[in-house]
N, C-alpha and C positions, 0 to 999 in steps of 0.2 A: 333681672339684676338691677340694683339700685342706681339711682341716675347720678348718683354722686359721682360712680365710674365713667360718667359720661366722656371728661375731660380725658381723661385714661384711654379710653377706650378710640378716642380722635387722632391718640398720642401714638395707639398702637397702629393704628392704620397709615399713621405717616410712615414708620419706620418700616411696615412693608411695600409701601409705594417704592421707596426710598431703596430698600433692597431686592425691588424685584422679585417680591412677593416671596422670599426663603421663607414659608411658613415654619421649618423647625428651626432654622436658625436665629427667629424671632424667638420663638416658645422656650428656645433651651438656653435665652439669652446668650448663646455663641457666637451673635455681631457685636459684643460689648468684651475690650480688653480686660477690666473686671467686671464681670457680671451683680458682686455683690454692692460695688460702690454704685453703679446707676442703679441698682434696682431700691434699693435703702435711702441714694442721696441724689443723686442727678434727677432722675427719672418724676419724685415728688415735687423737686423743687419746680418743675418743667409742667405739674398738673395740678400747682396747686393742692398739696396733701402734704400731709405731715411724712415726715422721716419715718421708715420704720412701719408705714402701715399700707405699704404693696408688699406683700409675702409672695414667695416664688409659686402658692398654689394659686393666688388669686390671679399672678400676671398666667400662667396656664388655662384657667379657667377662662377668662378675659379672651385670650388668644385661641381658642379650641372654639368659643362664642361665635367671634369673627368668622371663624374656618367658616361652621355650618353655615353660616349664613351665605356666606360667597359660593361655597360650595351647591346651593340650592339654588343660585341664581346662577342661570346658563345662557351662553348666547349663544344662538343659533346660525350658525354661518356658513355660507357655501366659499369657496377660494381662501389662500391659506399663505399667501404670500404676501408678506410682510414687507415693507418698502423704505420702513424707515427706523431711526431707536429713537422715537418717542417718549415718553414718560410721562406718563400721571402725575400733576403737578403737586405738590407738597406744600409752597412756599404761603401763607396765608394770605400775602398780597396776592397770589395769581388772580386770573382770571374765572377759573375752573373751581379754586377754594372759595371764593367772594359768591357765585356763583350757587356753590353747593350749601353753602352757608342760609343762604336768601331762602332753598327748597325746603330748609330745615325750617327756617322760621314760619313757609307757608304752610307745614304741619305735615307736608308730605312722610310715610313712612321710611326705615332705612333702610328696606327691601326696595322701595322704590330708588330710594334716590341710590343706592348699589346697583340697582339696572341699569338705571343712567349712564353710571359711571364705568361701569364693566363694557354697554355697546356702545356710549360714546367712545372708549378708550380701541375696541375693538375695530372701529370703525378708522378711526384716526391712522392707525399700525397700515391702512395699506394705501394712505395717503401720499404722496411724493412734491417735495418742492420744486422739485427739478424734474421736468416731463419733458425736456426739449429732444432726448434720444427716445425713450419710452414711446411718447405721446401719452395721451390724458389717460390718468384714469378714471375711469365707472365704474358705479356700483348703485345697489339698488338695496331701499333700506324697506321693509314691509311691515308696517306699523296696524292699529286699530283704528276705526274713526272715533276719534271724540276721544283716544287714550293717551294723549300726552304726547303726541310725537313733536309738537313745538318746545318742548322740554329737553327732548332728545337733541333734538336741532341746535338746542341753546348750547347746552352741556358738548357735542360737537366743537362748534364755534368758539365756545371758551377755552376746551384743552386744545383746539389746534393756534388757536392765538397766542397761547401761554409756550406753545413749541415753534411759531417763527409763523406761521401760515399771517400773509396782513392784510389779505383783499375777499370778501367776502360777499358775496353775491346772492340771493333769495329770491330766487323764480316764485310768483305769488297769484297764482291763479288769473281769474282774466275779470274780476270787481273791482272796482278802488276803494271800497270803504273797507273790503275784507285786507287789503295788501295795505291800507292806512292802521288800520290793525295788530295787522301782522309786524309792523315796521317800529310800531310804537312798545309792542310787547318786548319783541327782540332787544331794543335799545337799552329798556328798564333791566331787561336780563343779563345785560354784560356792562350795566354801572349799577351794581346793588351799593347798598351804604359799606363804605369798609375805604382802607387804602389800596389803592389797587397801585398794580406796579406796571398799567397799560393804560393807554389816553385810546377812547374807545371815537370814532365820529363818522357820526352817518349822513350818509350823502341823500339826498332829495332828489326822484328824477332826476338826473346826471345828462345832460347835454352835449352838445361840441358846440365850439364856440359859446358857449354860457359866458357873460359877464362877472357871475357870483364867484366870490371868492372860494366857497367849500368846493367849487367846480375846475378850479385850476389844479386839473391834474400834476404839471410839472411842479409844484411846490410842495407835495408829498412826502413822508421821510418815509421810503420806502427801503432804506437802511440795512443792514444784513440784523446789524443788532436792535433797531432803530424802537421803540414803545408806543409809536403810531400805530393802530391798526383801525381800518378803515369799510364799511357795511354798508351797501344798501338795499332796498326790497324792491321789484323792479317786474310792472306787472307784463302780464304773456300777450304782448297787444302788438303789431310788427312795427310800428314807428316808435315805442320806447325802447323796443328792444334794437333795434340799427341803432336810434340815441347811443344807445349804451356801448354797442360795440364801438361806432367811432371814437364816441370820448375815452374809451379805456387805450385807445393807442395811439390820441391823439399825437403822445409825446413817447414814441417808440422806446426811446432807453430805459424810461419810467417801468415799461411794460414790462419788458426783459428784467425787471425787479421783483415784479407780483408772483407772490405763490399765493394762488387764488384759487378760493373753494367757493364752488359753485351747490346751489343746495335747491334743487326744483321740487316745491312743494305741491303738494297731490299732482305727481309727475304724468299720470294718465291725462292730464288735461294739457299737455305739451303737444300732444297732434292731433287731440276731439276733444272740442268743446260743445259744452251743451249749449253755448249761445247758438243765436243764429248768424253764425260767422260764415262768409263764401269758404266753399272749399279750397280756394286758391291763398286765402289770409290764412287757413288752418295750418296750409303746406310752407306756408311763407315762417309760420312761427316754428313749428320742427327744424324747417332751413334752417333759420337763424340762431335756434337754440345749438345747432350742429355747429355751424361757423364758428360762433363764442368759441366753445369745446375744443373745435379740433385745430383753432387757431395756432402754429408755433411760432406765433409773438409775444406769449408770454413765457416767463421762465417758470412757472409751475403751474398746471390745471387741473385740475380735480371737479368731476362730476358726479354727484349723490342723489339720487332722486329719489324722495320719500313718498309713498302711497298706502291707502290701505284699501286699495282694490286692485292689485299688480294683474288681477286679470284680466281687466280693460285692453290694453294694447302696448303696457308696456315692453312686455316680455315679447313681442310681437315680432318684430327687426331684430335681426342677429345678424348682421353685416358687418363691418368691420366699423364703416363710417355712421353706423347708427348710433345713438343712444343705447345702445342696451348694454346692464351691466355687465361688461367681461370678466373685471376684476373680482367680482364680490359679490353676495347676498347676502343680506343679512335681515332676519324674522327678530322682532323687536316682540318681547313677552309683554303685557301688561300688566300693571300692579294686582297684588292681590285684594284692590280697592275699586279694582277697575268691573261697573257693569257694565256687560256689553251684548255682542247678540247670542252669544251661547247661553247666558245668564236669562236674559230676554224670553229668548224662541226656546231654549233646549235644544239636545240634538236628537235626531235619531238613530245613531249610529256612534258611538252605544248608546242603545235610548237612557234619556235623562228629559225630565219634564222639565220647565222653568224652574231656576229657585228663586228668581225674583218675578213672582206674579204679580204684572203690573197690565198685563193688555186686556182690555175690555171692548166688545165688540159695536161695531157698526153694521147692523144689518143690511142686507142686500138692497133693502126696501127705504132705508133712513138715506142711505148713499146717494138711491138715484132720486131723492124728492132735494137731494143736495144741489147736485148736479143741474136739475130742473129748476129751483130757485137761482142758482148764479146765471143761466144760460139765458134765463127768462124774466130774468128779478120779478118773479112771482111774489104776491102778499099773502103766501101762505106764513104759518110758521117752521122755524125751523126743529128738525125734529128732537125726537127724548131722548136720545143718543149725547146731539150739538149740546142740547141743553145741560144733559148731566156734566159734560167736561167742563163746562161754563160753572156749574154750582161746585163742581169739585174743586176748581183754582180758588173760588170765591173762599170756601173751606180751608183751603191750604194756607192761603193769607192770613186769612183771619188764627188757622194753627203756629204757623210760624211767625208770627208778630205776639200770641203771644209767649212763646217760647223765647222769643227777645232776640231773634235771627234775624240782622243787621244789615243783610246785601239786599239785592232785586229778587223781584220774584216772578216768574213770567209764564206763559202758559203761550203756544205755540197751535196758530190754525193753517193746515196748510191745506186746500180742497181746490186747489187748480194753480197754473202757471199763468192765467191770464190777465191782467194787472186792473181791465173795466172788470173784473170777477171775486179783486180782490177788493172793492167798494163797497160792492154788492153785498159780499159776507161782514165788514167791516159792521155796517150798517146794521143788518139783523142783531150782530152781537151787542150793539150798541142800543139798541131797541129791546133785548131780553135782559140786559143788565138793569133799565128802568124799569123794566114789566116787574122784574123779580123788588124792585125797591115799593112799586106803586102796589103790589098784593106782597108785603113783607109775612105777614101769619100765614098763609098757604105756605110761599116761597121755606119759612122756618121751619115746616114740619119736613118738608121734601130735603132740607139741608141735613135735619136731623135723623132723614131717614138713611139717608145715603150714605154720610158719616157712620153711621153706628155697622152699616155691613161691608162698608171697607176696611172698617176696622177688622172683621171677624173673618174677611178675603184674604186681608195681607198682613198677619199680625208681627210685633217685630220679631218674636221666636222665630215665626217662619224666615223672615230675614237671616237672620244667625246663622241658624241651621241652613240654610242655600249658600251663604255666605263666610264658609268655617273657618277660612283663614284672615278674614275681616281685621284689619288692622288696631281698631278704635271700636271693638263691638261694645265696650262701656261710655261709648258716647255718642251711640244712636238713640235717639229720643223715640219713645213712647208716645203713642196719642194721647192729648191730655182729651180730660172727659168733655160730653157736649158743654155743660153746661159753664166751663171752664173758658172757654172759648167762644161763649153766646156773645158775652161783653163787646168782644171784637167783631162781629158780624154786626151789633147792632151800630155800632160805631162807623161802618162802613156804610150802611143804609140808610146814617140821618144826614148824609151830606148832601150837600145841593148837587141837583142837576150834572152842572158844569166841573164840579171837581167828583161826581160818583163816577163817572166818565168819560173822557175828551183826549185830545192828543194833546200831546208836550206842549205845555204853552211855553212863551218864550217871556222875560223879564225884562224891566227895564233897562239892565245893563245889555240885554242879547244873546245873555245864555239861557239855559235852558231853566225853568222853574217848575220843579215838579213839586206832586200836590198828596193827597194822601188816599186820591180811591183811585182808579184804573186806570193807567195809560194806553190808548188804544192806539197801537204804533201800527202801519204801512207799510211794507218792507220792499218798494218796488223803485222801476228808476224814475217814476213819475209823480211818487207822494208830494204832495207839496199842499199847504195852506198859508192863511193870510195869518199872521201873529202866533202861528201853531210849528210847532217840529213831528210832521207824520212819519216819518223815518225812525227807527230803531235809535237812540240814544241812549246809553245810561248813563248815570251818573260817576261822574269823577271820585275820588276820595273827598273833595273838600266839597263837592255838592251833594253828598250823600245827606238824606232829610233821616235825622231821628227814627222814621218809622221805616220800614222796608216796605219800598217801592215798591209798587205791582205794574205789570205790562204783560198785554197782550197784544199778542203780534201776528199780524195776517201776512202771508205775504208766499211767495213761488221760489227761482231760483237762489237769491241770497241768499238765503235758511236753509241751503241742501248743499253747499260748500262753505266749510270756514269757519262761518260765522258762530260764534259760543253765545248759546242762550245760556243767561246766567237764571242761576234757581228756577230750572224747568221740572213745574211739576205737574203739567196740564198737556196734553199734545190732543187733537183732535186731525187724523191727517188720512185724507184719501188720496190710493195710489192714481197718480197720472203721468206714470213712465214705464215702459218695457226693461229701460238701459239698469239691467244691472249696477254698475254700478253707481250711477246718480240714484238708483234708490237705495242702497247701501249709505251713501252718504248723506241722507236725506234722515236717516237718524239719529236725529238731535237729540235724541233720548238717550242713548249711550256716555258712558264717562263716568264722572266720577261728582257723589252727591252726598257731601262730607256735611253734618248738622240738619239735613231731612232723607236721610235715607229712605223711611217708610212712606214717602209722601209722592212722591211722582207715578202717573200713572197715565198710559195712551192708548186713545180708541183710533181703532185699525178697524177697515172694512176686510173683509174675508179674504179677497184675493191677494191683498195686501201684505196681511199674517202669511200667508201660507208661503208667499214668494221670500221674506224674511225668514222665513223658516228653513228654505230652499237653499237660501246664501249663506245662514246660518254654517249650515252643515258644511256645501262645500268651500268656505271659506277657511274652517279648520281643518280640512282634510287636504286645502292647498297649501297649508302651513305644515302637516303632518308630512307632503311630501319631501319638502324642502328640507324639514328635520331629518327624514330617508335619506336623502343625495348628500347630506352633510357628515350623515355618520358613514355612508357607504365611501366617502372620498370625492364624492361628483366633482367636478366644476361648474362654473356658473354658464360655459359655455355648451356643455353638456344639459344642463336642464332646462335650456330653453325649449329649444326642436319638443322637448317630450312633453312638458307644460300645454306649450301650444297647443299639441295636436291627441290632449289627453280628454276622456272623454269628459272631465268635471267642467275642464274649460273650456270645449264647445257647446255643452248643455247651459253656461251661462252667458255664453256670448250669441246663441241660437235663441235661448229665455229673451234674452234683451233686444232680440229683433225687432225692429218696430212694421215689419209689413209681414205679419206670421198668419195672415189670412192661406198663404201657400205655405209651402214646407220648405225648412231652407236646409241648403247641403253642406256640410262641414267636412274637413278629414280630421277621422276619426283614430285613436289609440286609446284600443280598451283594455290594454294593461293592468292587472291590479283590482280590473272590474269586481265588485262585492257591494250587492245590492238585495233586497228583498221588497216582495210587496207588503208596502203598510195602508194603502186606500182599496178600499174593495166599494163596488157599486150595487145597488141593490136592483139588478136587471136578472130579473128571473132567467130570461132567456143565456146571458152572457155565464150566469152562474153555473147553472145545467150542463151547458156545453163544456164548462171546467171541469167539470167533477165525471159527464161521460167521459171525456180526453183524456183524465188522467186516471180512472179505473184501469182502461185500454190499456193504454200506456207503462202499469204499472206491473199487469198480469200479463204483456205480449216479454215481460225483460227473462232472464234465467231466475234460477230457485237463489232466493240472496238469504247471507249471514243474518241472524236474527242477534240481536246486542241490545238488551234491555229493552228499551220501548220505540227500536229502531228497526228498520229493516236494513240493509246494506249490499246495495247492488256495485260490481268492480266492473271494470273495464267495457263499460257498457259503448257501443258503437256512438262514433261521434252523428253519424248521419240521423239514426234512430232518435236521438237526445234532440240537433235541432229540429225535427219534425216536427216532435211535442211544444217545440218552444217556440213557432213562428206560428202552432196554430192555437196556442195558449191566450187567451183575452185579458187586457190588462185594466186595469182604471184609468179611464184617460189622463187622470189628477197627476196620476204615478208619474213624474218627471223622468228618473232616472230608468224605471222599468219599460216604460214606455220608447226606450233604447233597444229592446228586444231584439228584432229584428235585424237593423243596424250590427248590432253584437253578433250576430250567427252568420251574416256577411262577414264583418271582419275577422271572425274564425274561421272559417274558411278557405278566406284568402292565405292566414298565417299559420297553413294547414300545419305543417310540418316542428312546429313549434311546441305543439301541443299533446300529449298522450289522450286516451280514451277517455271516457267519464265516469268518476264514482257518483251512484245516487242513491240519497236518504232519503226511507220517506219515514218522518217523525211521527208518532201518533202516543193516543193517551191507551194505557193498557187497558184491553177490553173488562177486563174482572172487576176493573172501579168504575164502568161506566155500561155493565150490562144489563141493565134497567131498559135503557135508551139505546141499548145499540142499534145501529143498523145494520140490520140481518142483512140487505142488499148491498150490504159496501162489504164485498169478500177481495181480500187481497192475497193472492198469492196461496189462499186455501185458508187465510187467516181472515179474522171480525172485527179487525182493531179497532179502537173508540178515536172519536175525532178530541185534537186538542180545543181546549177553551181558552180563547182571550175576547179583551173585553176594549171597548172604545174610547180614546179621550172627547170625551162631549165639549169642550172647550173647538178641537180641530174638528169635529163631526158637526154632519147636518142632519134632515129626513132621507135624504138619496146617498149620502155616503160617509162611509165610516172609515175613521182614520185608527190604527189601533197602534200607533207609537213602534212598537218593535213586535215582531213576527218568532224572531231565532232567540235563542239565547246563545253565549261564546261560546259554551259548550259544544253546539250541537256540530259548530266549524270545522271539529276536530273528530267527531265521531267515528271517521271512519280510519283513523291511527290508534293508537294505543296509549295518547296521550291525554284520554277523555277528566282524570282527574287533575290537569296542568291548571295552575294560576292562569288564568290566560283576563289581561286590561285592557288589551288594544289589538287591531288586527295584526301590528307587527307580530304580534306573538303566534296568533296563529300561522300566520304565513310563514315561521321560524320554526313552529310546531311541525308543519307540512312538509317543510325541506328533510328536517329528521327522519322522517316518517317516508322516506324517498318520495314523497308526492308532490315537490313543488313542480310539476310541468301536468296534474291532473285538474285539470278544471272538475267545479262540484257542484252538484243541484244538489240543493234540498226541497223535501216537497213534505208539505201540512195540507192535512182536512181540519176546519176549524167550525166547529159546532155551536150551530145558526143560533145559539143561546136566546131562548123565547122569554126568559125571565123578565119581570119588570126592574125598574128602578128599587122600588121597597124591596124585592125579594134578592135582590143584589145584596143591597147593602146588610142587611141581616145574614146573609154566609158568608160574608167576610167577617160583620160585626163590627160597623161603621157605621157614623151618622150623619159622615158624606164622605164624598170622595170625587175626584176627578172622574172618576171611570165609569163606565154604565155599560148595560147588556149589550151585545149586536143587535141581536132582535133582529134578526135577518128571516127572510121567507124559505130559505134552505141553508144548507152547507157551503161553505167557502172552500175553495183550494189556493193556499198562498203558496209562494215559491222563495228560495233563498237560492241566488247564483253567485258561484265565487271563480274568477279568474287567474291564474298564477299570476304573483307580481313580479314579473320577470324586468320590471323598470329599471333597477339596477345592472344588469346585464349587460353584454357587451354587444346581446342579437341585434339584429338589425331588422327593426319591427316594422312589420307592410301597414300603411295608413289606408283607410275605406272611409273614400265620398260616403257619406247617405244623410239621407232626406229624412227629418225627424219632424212630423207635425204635433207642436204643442199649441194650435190656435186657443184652446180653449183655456189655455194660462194668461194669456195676452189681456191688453184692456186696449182702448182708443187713445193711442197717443196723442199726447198736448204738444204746441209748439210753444216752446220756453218764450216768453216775451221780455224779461228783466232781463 
């Protein structure tokens, strides 16, 4: 639609604010006494347009626009009770229009900035100004890392201002430069340019007894109707937090004025921190965060706590006096602009590869001569890996300067937590930057080599295409050619010494003077030089230079919370954490990369990738649940207990063990359990043993239904089933399969829950593959041919192959009569199942998958390809994979038995680092 309708179209959205959203009584003009005089004369005069040229089809079209649009954006919410009548502010001064205005200008999309507005508004509704009979409420908002949730916060903040909320509070992690940040952002976000019809003032550290006037609480207008409203950011550290609680009631009557929203940012760090904080300061800051809360000294409280790792420990406490949300959940979407880890990693479950291939790997061998250099500050060199991200930023610079991209550009090392470690790499990088300036002709050909096959790794089609709902796809830039961009490279390697390289120097006035080749920033709490700024700074708006800045930044804990690298198009980062979630948040690479889409790209050492790939998965299928509990009716008090003690979320909180040298014991809820092996091992021995076990196995069951290229065994004895399945070998890689056992305990125990087994065993029809069959694989009196699938070489090595997905959706449903259903998601099958009277039959599936001897060349010619992600197994025998599906009886009313067990994943682990910043 033409953007002339812009104004129109802003016009139309107020007057559904404004009426509570009556979409037909908008459409059919039936809130207007005469519908023909506003639509011909009021209505123009109010958008700027001529009389006469809104027609009743275009205001319909206009308005049916709108619909779709809100209609696709949904928010996800568990609890349902609503606390107050609120309203989406309309008035252009508000705070929320001023606000929304500003997102507009930033270029954000109006998918985005409707998300905003939809769970900020959604969020607001179960807010209460008055908690003094209620007590507080909580809620928990579950967001992405790196996707906006401080926008969200903003957009929050602004509509509960604009509706009377005046005291606002931002629990800020436990850094000061990230919570100086955090406090400066906020500020600029609730005074954009415009008249506002609220005086916005933040408080600083807030004291008792403070002399500063912005600290004398009793001179507040804390008014009923009053235009004061009043912020500050206040970090999780136990002596500002007492600060704060005293000074907030210094002046009791004051207090009993505040309706005050409390808003804890990445809430899992309110009672673990990855510093190294005593356990008793840990418990001190949970305390105090609770006191604030459950204080009834003020006249309104409200606590929100934002994360996007809710399965750290927030969900953990379900006590009354806890933090835990009671009120509310709510799953925050992200833009369809937003790349994140599903975009990243892919998932397997439905398999889907990356569509934004950006990870390139760190060998095993590059890793540990890393590791041995920093531990050792060895004088070897660093290796081909370090080196390429290093020519690749150098590349991207020199791409985007000349593209005429105006912000910083930065590239990101992070290869340990320990701060004498972070010198150590500083130093090399500073030493290959010169190497590469002092052999420029070598250095040119290796630039031009590299460039020319990133280009043909990640081209922007492939963007697009991964990317389909892409907001701005005609303003993702193309690689310009090399030669296009030599100019700029040579430009960067005739500069001297001291400005091809060096940290921030500082100017004669004492700010910062940056320069036009490399800023080598420090990110720790002991950076410091003589006339230099080693520390992370950027530049302001009014110190921005002409060229776009470059920085490279070394550094441990800083860069794994908070902090926004701005134009990150360089990551080079080896894993040195078990925790879950701080390697979740440790990807800086996620968000959002508006004018270099094609250009960011991060090497990951292998354990790395694959734990990412781990969290990947279950971090959308903890958000899958949440969307389950919210269409079933849950509460939020309801899907705690089951969260907790489900098996996605002990399998991440058991991954993030940091002494997994033993096996550690969780209780377990395998509810829902659906899983398949995707990593098989190339051990002759463990192979063998599959394939005798499960011949046995398949010819001890009764005569089964034959169904296409299926076998279909019914009510097979549950005893018989786990037999096969505790003495079945799994890959030790297999995360979730490697639950095996554990699983046949907890069935067990929840004997009575459950009916018999159906089992399939898939196979390729022997007439298309009797060439090769194996005469010795008689099943059932049958020769069936083994299925073929083939390996992502990307997740494979020599000893193990990863083959992405095993099952297809189909195969879930086999044994119903629904094997032609649409089926997207497991909801569907497990909706299929119920029809199918099956939801209470747990199901194996069982594949022979043929050891495929083919080479690479002979691959790629029967597909008719001239590459491809995929390559042969080329295994020494036949594989037996498995597909296990458990009823999801999570919604249910049963009352499901938990099972202790002991799950060793040591060989997931790496050597924990002790955070030092």
């Amino acid at each position: 639609m033409d953007k002339k309708y812009d104004n129109l179209k802003t016009y139309i959205q107020g007057l559904l604010q404004s009426h509570n959203y009556d979409w037909e009584g908008v459409r059919s003009l039936k809130i207007f006494p005469d519908k023909d005089m506003y639509l011909h004369s009021f209505i123009p005069f109010n958008v700027n347009m001529q009389q006469g040229e809104i027609t009743e089809d275009l205001w319909v079209h206009l308005v049916d626009e709108i619909h779709a649009r809100h209609e696709k954006v949904k928010v996800v919410k568990l609890g349902d009770k609503i606390r107050n009548d609120a309203k989406i502010p309309g008035d252009y001064g508000s705070s929320w229009q001023l606000y929304k205005k500003s997102l507009e200008q930033k270029g954000l999309s109006e998918n985005s900035i409707l998300n905003i507005e939809k769970s900020s508004f959604s969020i607001l509704q179960h807010l209460s100004m008055d908690t003094s009979d209620s007590g507080p409420t909580k809620g928990l908002v579950i967001g992405n890392v790196q996707s906006g949730k401080t926008a969200n916060m903003a957009g929050l903040m602004a509509m509960a201002a604009d509706n009377g909320f005046n005291v606002f509070i931002i629990l800020s992690g436990v850094i000061e430069n990230l919570r100086q940040q955090t406090a400066t952002r906020l500020y600029n976000d609730m005074t954009p340019k415009g008249s506002s019809n609220l005086q916005w003032q933040t408080i600083n550290q807030p004291s008792p007894n403070s002399r500063l006037p912005e600290h004398n609480i009793s001179s507040y207008n804390l008014e009923e109707n009053g235009k004061k409203r009043y912020f500050t950011v206040v970090l999780k550290n136990k002596k500002r937090l007492e600060n704060l609680i005293k000074w907030l009631l210094e002046d009791e009557k004051k207090a009993k004025q505040m309706k005050i929203l409390v808003i804890d940012d990445e809430a899992d760090q309110a009672s673990v921190n990855t510093l190294k904080i005593e356990e008793e300061d840990r418990t001190a800051i949970n305390r105090l965060i609770k006191e604030l809360v459950h204080s009834s000294k003020f006249g309104g409280m409200n606590y929100i706590s934002y994360t996007a790792t809710p399965y750290a420990n927030v969900l953990n406490e379900t006590t009354i006096d806890s933090l835990y949300p009671k009120d509310f959940i709510i799953s925050l979407e992200p833009s369809e602009d937003y790349i994140g880890p599903k975009q990243i990693f892919g998932m397997e479950e439905p398999e889907a590869v990356p569509t934004v291939n950006i990870i390139r790997e760190i060998s095993d061998a590059d890793a540990a001569l890393i590791r041995e250099i920093q531990n050792e500050d060895l004088g070897e060199d660093i290796p081909r890996s370090f080196k390429q991200s290093i020519q690749w930023f150098v590349l991207t610079v020199a791409t985007m300067r000349y593209l005429e991209y105006k912000n910083p550009i930065s590239m990101l090392v992070h290869t340990s937590f320990k701060i004498i470690e972070h010198q150590i790499i500083a130093d090399k990088i500073e030493q290959y930057v010169k190497y590469m300036k002092e052999n420029y002709e070598d250095t040119l050909k290796e630039l031009r080599e590299l460039y020319e096959n990133e280009k043909i790794e990640f081209k922007r089609n492939y963007f697009l295409r991964g990317m389909k709902d892409y907001s701005t796809p005609d303003q993702v830039p193309d690689y310009p050619l090399f030669e296009e961009i030599k100019p700029e490279l040579d430009f960067i390697f005739r500069l001297n010494d001291n400005e091809l390289i060096s940290h921030i120097p500082i100017g004669e006035s004492g700010a910062p003077k940056y320069h036009k080749g490399f800023h080598l920033a420090i990110d720790n709490s002991k950076s410091q030089a003589d006339q230099q700024i080693v520390r992370l700074v950027y530049p302001d708006k009014k110190q921005m230079p002409d060229m776009a800045p470059a920085f490279i930044v070394v550094g441990g804990n800083t860069l794994s919370r908070g902090l926004t690298l701005e134009g990150l198009t360089s990551t080079y980062f080896l894993r040195t954490t078990n925790q879950a979630d701080t390697l979740m948040q440790m990807g800086r690479w996620f968000g959002y990369r508006k004018g270099y889409e094609l250009f960011p790209r991060v090497w990951l050492e292998n354990i790395a990738r694959e734990r990412f790939e781990f969290l990947s998965q279950m971090n959308e299928e903890l958000r899958e649940d949440v969307a389950e509990y919210a269409v079933n009716g849950k509460s939020p008090s309801e899907f705690g207990p089951k969260i907790k003690n489900s098996y996605k979320n002990n399998l991440i909180k058991i991954t993030s063990n940091n002494k997994m040298q033993a096996a550690v014991g969780a209780e377990f809820d395998f509810t829902g359990f659906n899983s398949q092996t995707i990593y098989f091992e190339k051990n002759v021995n463990k192979l063998e043993h599959n394939l005798s076990l499960t011949k046995s196995f398949l010819n001890s069951l009764p005569k089964p239904e034959i169904s296409s290229n299926k076998m279909i065994f019914r009510d097979i004895d549950k005893q018989v089933v786990h037999d096969y399945l505790k003495n079945y070998q799994v890959c030790e890689k297999d995360i979730q399969m490697s639950c095996i056992p554990a699983l046949m305990d907890w069935i067990e125990e929840n004997n009575d829950l459950f009916n018999n087994w159906n089992i399939i065993y898939s196979y390729r029809n022997a007439s298309k593959n009797q060439q090769n069959a194996d005469l010795e694989w008689q099943i059932q009196g049958e020769n069936p041919g083994a299925n073929i699938r083939t390996k992502l070489t990307s997740r494979s090595n020599e000893e193990i192959a990863n083959i992405g997905a095993l099952r297809t959706p189909a195969d879930l449903v086999a044994d119903t009569n629904y094997e032609g259903a649409n089926i997207s998601s497991t909801k569907d099958v497990y909706q299929i199942r119920e029809q199918a009277g099956l939801s209470t039959v747990p199901q194996l599936i069982i594949y022979k998958l043929d050891k495929d001897q083919r080479t690479k060349k002979e691959y790629l010619a029967d597909v008719n390809k001239e590459s491809s992600r995929r390559e042969p197994l080329n295994f020494p025998v036949d594989i037996i994979g498995l597909n296990i599906m458990i009823p999801g009886i999570a919604n249910s009313d049963t009352n499901v038995k938990y099972v202790t067990a002991h799950i060793n994943l040591s060989s997931q682990s790496v050597e924990e680092e002790v955070e030092e910043d």
